[in-house]
N, CA, C and O atoms as a GROMACS GRO file, in nm:
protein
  532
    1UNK      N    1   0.082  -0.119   0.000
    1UNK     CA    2   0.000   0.000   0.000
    1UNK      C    3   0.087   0.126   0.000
    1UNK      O    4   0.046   0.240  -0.019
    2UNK      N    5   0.186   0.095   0.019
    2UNK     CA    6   0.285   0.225   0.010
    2UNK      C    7   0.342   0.238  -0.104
    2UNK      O    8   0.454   0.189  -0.120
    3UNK      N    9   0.277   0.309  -0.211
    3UNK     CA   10   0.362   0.335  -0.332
    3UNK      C   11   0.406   0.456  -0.384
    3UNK      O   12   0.327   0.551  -0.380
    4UNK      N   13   0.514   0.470  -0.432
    4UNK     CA   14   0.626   0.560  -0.406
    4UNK      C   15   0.538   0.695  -0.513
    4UNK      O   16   0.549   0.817  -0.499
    5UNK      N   17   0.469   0.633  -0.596
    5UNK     CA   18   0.423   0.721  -0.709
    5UNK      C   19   0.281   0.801  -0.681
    5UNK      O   20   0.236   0.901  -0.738
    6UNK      N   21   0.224   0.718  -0.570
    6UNK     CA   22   0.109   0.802  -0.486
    6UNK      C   23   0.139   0.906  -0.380
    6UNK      O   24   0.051   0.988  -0.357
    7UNK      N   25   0.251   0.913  -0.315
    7UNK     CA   26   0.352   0.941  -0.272
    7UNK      C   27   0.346   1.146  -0.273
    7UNK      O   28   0.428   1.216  -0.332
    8UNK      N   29   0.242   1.192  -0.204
    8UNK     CA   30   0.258   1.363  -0.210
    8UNK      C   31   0.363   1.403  -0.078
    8UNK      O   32   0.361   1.388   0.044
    9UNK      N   33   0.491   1.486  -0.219
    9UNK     CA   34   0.592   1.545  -0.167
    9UNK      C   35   0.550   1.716  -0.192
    9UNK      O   36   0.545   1.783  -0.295
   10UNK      N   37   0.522   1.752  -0.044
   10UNK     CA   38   0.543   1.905  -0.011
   10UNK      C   39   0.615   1.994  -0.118
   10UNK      O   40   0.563   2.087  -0.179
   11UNK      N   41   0.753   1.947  -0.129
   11UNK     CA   42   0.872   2.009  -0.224
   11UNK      C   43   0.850   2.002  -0.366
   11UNK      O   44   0.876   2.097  -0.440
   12UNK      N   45   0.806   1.897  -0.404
   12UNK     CA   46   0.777   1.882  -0.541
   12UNK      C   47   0.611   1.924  -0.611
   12UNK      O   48   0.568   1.931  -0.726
   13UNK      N   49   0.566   1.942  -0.508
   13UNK     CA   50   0.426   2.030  -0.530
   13UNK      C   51   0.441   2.180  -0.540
   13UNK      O   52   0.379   2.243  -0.626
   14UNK      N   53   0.519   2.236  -0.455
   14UNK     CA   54   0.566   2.346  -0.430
   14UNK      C   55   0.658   2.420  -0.550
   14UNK      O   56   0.648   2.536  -0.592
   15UNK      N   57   0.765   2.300  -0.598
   15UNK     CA   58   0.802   2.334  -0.769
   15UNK      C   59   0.714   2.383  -0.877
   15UNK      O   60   0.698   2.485  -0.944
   16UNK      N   61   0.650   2.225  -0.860
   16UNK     CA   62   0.569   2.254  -0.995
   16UNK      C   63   0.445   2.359  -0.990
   16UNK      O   64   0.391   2.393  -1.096
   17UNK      N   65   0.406   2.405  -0.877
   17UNK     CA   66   0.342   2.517  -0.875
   17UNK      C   67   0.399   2.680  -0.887
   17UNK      O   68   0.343   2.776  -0.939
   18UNK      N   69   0.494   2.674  -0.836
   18UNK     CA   70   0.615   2.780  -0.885
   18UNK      C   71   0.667   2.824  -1.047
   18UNK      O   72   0.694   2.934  -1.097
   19UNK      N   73   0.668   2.673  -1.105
   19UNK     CA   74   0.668   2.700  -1.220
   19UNK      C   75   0.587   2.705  -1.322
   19UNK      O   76   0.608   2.770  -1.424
   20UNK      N   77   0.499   2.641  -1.301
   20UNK     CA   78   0.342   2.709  -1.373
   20UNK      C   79   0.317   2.839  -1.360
   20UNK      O   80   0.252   2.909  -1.438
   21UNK      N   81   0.377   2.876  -1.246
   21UNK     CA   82   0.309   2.985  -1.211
   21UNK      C   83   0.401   3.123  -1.267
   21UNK      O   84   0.359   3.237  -1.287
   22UNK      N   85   0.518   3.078  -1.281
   22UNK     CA   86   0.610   3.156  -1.363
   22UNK      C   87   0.602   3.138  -1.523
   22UNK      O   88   0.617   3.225  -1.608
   23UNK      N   89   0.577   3.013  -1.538
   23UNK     CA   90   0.514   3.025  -1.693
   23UNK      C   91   0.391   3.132  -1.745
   23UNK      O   92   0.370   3.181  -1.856
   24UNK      N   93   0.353   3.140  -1.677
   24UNK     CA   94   0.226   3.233  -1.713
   24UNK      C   95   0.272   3.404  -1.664
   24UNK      O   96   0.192   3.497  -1.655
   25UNK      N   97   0.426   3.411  -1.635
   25UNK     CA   98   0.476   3.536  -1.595
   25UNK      C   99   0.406   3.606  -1.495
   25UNK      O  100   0.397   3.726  -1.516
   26UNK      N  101   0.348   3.561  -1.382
   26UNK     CA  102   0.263   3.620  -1.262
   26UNK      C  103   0.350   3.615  -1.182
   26UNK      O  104   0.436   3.527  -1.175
   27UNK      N  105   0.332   3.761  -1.072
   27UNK     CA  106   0.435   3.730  -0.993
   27UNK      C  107   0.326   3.668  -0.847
   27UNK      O  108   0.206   3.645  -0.845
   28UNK      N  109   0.417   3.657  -0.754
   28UNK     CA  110   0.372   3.556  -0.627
   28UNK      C  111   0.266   3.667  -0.578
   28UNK      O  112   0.167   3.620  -0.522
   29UNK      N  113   0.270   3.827  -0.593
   29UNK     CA  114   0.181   3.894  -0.490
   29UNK      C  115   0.093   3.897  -0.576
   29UNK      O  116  -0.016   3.915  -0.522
   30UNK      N  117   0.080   3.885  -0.732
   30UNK     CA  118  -0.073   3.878  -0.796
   30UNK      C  119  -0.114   3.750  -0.836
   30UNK      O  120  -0.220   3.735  -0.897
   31UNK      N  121  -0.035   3.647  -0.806
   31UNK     CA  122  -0.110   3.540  -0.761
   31UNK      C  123  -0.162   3.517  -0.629
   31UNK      O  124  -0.264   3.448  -0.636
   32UNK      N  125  -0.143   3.536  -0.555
   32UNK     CA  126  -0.173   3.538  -0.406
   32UNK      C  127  -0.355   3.636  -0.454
   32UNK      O  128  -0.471   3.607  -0.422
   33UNK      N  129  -0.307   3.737  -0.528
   33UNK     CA  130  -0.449   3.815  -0.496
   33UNK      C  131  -0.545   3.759  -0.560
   33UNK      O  132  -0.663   3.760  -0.524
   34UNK      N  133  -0.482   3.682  -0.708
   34UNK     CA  134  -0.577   3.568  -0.802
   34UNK      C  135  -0.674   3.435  -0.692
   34UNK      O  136  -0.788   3.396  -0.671
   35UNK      N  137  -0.568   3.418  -0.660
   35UNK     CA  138  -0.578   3.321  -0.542
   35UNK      C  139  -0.663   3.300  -0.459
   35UNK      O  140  -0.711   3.187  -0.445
   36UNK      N  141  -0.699   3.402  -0.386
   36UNK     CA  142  -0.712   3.474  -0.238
   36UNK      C  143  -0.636   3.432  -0.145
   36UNK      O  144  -0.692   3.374  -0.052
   37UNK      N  145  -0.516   3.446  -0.142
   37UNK     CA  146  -0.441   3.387  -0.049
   37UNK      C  147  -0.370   3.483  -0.021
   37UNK      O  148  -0.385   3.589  -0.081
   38UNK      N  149  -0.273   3.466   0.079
   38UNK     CA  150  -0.160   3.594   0.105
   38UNK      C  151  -0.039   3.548   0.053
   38UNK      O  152  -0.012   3.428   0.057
   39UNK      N  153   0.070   3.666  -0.016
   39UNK     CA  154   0.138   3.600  -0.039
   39UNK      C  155   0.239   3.558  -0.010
   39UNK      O  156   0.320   3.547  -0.103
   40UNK      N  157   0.289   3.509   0.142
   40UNK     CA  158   0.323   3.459   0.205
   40UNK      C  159   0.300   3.318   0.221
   40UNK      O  160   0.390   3.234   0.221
   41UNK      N  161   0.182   3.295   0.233
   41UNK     CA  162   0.134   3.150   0.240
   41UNK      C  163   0.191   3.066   0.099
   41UNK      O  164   0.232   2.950   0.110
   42UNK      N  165   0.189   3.134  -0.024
   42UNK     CA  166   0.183   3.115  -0.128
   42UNK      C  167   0.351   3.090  -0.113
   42UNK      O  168   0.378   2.980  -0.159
   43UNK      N  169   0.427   3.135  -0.080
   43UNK     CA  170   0.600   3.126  -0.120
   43UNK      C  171   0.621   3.007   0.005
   43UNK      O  172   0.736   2.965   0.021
   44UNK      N  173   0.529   2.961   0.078
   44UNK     CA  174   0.544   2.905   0.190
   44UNK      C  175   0.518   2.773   0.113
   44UNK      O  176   0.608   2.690   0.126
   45UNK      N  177   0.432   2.744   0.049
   45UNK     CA  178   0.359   2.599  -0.002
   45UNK      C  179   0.480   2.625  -0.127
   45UNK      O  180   0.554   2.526  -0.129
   46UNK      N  181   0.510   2.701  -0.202
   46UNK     CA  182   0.632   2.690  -0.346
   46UNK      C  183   0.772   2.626  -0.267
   46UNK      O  184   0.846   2.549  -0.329
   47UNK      N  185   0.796   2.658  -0.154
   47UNK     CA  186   0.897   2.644  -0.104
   47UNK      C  187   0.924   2.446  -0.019
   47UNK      O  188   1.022   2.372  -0.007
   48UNK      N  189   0.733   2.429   0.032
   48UNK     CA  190   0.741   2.306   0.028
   48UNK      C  191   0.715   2.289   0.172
   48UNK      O  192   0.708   2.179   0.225
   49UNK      N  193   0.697   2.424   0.245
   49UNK     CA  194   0.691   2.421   0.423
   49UNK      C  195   0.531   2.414   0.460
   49UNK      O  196   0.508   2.394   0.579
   50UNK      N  197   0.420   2.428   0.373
   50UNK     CA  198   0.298   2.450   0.419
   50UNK      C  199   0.224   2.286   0.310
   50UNK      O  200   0.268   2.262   0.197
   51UNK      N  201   0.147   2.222   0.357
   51UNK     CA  202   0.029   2.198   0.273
   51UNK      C  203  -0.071   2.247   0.309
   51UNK      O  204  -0.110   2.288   0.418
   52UNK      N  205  -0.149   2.237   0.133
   52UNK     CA  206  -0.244   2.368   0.141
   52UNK      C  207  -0.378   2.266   0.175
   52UNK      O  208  -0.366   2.147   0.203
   53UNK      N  209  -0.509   2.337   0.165
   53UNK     CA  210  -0.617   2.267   0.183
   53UNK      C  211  -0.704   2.218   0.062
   53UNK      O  212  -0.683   2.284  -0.041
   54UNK      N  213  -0.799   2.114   0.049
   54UNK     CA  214  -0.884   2.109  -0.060
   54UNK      C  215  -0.918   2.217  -0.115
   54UNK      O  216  -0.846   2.242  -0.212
   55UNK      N  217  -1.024   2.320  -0.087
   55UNK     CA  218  -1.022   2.479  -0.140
   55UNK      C  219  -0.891   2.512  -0.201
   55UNK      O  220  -0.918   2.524  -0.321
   56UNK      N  221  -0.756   2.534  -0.184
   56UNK     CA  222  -0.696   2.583  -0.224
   56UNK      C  223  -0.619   2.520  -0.354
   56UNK      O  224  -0.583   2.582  -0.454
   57UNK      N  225  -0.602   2.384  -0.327
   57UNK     CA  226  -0.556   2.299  -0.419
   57UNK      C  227  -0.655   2.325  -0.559
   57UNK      O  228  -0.618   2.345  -0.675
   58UNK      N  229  -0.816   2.315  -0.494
   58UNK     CA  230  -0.890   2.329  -0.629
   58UNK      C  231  -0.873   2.518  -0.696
   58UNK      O  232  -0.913   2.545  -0.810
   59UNK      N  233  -0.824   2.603  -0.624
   59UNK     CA  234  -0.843   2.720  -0.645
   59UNK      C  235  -0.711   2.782  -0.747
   59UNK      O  236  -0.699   2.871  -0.831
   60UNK      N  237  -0.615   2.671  -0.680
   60UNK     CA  238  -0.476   2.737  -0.744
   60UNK      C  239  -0.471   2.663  -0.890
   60UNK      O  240  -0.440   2.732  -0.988
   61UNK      N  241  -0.499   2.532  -0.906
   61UNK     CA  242  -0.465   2.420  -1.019
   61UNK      C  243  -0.577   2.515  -1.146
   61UNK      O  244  -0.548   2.543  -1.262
   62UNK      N  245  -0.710   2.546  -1.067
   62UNK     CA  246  -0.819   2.607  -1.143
   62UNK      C  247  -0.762   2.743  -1.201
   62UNK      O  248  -0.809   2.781  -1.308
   63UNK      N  249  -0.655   2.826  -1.133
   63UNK     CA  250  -0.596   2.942  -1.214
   63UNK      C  251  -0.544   2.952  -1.303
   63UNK      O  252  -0.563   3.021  -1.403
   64UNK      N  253  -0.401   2.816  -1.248
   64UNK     CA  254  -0.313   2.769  -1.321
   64UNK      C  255  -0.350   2.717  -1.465
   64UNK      O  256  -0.295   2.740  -1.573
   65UNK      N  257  -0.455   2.641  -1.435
   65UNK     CA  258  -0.584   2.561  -1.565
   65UNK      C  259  -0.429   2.457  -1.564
   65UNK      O  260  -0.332   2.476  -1.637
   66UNK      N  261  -0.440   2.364  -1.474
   66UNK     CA  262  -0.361   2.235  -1.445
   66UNK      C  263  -0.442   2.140  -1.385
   66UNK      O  264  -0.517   2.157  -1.289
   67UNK      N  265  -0.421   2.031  -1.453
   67UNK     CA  266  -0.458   1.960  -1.318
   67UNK      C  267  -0.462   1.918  -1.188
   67UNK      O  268  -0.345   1.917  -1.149
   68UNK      N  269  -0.529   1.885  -1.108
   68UNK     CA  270  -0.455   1.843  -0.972
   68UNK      C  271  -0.339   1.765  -0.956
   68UNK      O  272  -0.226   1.788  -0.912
   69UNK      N  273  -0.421   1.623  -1.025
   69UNK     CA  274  -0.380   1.509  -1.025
   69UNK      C  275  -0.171   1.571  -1.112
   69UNK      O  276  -0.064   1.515  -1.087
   70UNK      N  277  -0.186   1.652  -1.174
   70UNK     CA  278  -0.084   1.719  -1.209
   70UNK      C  279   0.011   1.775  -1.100
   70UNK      O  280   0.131   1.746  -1.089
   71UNK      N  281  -0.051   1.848  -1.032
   71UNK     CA  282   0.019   1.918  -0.907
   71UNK      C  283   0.071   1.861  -0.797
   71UNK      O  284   0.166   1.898  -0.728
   72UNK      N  285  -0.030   1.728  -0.782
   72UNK     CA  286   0.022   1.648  -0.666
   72UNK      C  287   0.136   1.557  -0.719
   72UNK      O  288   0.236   1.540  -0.650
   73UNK      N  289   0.121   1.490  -0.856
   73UNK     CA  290   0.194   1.371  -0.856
   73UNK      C  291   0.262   1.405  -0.965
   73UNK      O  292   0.321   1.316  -1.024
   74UNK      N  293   0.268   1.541  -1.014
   74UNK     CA  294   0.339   1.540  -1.158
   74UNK      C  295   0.308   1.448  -1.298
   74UNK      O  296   0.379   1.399  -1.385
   75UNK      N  297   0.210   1.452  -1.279
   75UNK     CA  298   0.135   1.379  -1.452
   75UNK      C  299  -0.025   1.383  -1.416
   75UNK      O  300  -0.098   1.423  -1.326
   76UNK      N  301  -0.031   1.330  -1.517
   76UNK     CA  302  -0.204   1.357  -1.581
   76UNK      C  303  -0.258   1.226  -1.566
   76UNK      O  304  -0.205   1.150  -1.648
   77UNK      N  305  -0.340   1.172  -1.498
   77UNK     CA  306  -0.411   1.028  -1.499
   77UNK      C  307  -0.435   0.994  -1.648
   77UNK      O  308  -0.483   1.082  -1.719
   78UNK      N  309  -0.407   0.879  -1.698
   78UNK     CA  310  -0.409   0.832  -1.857
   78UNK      C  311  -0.483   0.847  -1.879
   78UNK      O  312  -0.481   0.852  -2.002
   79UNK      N  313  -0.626   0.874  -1.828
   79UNK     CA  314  -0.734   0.911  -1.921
   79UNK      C  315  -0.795   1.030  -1.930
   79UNK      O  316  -0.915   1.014  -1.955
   80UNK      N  317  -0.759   1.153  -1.920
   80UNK     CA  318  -0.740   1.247  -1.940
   80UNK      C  319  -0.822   1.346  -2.019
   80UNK      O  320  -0.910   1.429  -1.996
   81UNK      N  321  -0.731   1.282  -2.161
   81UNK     CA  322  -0.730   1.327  -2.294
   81UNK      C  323  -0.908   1.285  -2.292
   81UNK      O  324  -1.015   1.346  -2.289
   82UNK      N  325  -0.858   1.140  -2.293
   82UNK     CA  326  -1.010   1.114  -2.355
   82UNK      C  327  -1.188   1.178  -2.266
   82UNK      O  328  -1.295   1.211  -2.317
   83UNK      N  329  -1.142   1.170  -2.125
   83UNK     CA  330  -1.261   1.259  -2.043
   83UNK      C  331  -1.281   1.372  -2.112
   83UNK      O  332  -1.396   1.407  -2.138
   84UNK      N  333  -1.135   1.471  -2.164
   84UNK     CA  334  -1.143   1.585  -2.175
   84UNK      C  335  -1.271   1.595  -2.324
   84UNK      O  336  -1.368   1.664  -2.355
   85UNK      N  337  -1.204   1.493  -2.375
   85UNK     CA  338  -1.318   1.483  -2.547
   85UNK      C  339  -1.436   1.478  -2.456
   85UNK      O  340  -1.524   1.563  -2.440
   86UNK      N  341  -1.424   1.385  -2.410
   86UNK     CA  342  -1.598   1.305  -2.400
   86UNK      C  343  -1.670   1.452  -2.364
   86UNK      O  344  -1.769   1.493  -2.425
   87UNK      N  345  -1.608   1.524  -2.258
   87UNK     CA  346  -1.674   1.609  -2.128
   87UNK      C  347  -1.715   1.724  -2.282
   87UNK      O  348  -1.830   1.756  -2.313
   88UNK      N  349  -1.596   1.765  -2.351
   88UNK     CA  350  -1.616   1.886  -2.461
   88UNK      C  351  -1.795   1.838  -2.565
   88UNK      O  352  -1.906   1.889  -2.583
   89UNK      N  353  -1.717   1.709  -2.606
   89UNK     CA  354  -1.874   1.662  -2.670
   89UNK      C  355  -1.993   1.669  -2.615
   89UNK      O  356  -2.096   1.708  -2.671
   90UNK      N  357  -1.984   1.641  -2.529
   90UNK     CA  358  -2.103   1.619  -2.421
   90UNK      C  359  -2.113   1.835  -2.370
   90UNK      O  360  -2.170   1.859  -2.264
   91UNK      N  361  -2.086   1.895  -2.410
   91UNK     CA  362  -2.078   2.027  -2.355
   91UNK      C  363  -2.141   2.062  -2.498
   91UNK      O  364  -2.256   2.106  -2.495
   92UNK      N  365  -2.076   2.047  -2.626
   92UNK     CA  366  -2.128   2.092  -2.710
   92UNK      C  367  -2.248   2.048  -2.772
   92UNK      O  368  -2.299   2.102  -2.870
   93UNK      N  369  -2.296   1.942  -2.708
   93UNK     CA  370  -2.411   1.879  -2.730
   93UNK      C  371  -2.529   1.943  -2.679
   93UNK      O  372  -2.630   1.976  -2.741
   94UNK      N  373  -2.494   1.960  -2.521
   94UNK     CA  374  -2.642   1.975  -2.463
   94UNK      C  375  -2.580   2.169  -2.473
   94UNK      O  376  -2.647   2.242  -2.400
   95UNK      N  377  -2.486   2.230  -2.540
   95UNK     CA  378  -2.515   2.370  -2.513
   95UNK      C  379  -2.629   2.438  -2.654
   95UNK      O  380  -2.658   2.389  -2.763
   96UNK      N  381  -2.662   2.549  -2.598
   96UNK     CA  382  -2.771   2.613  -2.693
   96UNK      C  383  -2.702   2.641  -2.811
   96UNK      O  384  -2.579   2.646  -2.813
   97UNK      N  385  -2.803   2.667  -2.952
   97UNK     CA  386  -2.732   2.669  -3.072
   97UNK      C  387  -2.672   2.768  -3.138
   97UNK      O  388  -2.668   2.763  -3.261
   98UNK      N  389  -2.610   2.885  -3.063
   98UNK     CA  390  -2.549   2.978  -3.068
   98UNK      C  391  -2.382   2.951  -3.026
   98UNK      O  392  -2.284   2.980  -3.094
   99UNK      N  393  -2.386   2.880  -2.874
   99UNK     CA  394  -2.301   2.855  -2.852
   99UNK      C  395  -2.240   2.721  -2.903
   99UNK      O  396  -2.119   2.708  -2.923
  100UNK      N  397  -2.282   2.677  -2.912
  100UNK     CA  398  -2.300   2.502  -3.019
  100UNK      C  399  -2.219   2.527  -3.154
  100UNK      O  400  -2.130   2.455  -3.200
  101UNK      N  401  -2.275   2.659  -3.214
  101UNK     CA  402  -2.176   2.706  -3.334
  101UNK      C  403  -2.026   2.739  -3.333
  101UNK      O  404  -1.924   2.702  -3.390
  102UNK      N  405  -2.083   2.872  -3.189
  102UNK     CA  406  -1.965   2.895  -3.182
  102UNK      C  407  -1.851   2.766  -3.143
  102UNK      O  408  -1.779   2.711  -3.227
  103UNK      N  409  -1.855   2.742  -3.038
  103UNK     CA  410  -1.801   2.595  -2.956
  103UNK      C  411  -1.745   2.506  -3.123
  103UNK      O  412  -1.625   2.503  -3.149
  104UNK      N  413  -1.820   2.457  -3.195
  104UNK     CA  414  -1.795   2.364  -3.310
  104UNK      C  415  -1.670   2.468  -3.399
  104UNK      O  416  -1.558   2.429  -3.434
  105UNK      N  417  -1.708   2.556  -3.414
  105UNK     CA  418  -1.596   2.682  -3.496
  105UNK      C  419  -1.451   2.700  -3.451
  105UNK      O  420  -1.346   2.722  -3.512
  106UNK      N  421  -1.491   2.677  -3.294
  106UNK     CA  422  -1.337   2.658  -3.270
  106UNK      C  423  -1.249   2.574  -3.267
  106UNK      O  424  -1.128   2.583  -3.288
  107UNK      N  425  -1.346   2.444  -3.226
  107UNK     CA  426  -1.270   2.291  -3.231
  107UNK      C  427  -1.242   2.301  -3.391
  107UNK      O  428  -1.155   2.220  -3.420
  108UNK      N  429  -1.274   2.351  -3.468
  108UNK     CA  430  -1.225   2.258  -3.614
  108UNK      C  431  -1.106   2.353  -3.620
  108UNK      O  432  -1.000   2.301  -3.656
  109UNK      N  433  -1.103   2.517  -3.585
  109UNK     CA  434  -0.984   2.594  -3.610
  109UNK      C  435  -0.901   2.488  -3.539
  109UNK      O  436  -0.804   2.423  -3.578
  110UNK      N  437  -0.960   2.488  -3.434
  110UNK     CA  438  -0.812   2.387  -3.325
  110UNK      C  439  -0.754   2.287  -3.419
  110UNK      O  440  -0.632   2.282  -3.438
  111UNK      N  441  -0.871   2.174  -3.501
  111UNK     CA  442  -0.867   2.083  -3.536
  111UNK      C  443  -0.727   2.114  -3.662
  111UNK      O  444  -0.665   2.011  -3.689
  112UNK      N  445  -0.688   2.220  -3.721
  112UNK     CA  446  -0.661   2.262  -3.813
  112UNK      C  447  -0.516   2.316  -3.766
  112UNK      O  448  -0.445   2.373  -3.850
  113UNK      N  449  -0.489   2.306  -3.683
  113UNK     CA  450  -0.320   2.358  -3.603
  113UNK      C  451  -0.221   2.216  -3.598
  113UNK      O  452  -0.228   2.094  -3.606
  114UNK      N  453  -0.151   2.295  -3.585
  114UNK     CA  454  -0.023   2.161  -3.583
  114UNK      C  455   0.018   2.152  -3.470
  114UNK      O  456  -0.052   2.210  -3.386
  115UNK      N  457   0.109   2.099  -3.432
  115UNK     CA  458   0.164   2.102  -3.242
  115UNK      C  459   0.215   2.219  -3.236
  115UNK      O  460   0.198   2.274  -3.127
  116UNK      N  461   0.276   2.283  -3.319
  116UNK     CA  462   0.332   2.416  -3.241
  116UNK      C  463   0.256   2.535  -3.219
  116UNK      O  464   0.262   2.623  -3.134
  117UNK      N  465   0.169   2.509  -3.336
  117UNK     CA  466   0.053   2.627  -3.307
  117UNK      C  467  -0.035   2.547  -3.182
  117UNK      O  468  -0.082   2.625  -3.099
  118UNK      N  469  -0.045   2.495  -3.175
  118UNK     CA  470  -0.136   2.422  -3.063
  118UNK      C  471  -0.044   2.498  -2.912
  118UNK      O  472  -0.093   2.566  -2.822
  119UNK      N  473   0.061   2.466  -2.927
  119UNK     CA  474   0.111   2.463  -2.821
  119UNK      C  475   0.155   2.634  -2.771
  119UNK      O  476   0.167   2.684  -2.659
  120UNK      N  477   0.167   2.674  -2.867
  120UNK     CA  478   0.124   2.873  -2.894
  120UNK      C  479  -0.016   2.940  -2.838
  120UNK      O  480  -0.041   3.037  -2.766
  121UNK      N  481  -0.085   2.852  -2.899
  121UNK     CA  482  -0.222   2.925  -2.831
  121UNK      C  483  -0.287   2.838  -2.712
  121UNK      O  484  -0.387   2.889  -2.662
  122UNK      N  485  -0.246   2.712  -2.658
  122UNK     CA  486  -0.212   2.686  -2.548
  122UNK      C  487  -0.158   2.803  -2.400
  122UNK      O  488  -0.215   2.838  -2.297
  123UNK      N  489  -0.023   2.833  -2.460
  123UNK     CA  490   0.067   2.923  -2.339
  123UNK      C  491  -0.061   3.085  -2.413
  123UNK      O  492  -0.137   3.104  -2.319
  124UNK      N  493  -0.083   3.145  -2.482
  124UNK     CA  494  -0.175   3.233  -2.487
  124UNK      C  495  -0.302   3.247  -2.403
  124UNK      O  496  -0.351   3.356  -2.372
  125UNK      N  497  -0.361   3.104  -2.361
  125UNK     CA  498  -0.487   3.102  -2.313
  125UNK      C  499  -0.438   3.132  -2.186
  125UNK      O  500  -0.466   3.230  -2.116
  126UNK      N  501  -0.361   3.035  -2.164
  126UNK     CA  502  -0.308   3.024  -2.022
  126UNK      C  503  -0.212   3.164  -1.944
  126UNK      O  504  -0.160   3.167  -1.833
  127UNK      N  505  -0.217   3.264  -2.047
  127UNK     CA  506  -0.190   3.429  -1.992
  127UNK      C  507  -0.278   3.458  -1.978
  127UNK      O  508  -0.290   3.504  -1.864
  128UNK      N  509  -0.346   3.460  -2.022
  128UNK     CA  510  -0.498   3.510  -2.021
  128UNK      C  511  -0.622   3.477  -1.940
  128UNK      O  512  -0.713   3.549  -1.900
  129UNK      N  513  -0.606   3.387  -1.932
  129UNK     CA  514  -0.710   3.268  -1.830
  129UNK      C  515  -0.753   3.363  -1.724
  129UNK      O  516  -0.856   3.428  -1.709
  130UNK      N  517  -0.595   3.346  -1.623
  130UNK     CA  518  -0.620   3.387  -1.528
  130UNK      C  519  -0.695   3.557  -1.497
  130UNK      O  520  -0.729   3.585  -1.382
  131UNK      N  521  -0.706   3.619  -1.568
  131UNK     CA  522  -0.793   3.723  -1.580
  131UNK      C  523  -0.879   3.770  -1.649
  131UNK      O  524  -0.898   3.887  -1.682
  132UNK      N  525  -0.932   3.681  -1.673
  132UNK     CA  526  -1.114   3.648  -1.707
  132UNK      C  527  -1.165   3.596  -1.649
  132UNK      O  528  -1.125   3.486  -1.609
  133UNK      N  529  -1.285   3.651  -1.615
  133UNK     CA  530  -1.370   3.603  -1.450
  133UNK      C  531  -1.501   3.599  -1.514
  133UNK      O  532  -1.601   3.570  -1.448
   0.00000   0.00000   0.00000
């Protein structure tokens, strides 16, 4: 029952949240205010001395637009990808037919990128994300 890969390290949560969080060029006191956290607490959990709480785990990963399962263990549960389809289909299905258009208009632009453009307007969203409410 003890396996090394279930295994949440303080320090290595605290990285990879540091660096997400520098990927998206935010500094620690306007994440803290994204957050609602102080930002103290915030250099406290990057550093690896605090764990944070359910609320916060879902609050910070939700800024970041990461996963949890990302934050805690450093990867993405293998099925992922495919929830992520199912959940999008299933969104564009039951949404109204305005947004249904729109929603379909973008998946095919998406559909129509290569990995690097993918991965361009990827790090774009993810500047942006965090300040749209």
């Amino acid at each position: 029952m003890n396996n090394k890969s279930n295994y949440i390290n303080a320090e290595k949560i605290g990285y990879r949240l540091r660096i997400e969080r520098e990927k998206l060029k935010i500094t620690r006191e306007k994440f803290a205010e994204l957050v609602d956290l102080s930002p103290l607490y915030i250099g406290q959990l990057e550093r690896g001395e605090r764990q944070m709480s359910i609320n916060a785990l879902a609050n910070i990963s939700r800024t970041l637009h990461i996963s949890t399962d990302y934050l805690l263990f450093g990867k993405t549960m293998d099925n992922t990808n495919g929830l992520f389809k199912e959940n999008l289909n299933d969104y564009i299905t039951n949404s109204n037919n305005s947004k249904k258009i729109c929603n379909k208009n973008l998946i095919d632009l998406l559909g129509k990128c290569d990995e690097i453009q993918l991965e361009l307007i990827e790090n774009i969203l993810r500047l942006i994300m965090p300040h749209l409410k």
